[in-house]
N, C-alpha and C positions, 0 to 999 in steps of 0.2 A: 798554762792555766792551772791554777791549783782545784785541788777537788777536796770537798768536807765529807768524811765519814760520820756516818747516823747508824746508832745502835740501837734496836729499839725490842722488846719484848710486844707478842703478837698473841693474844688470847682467844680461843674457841674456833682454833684449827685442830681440825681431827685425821686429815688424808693428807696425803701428795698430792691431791687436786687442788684442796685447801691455798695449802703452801702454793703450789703453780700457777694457782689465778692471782695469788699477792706478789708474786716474783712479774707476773706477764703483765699485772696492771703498771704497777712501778717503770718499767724496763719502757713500755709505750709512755711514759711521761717526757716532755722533753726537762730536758736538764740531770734526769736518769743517767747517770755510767753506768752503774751495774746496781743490782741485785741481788742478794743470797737470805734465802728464805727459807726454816728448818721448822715445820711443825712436828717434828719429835723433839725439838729443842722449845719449840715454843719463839724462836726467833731471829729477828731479822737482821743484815746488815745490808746498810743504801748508800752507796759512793755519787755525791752529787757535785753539780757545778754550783759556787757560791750564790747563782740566782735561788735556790730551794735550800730554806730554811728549814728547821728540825719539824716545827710546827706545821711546815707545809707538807713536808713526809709524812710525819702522823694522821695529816686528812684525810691525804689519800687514803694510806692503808684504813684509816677507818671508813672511810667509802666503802671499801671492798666487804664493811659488813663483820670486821673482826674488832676484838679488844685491843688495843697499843696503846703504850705509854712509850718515851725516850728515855 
């Protein structure tokens, strides 16, 4: 199965808590591979199955109550 990488910049994270609740929502998504989520860098990378689209990454993460763009 192939998998698409999502690069995405992630605004008004300020802790490791920040970043770990964007990393732990994601990762509980199904179609989630992995996760790496840097609020000192301000940003994310999501390794997904071709069912989630950029777009549907991005909802998420703004669920979670932060700025993103792809």
């Amino acid at each position: 199965m192939s998998h698409t990488t999502h690069h995405l910049t992630i605004t008004g994270m300020t802790c490791g808590g920040c970043s770990g609740r964007v990393k732990r929502v994601l990762e509980a998504t199904e179609g989630v591979v992995s996760a790496d989520v840097s609020h000192e860098e301000g940003k994310g990378t999501v390794v997904t199955t071709p069912a989630l689209s950029t777009d549907d990454v991005v909802s998420i993460v703004a669920g979670t109550g932060f700025g993103v763009t792809a």
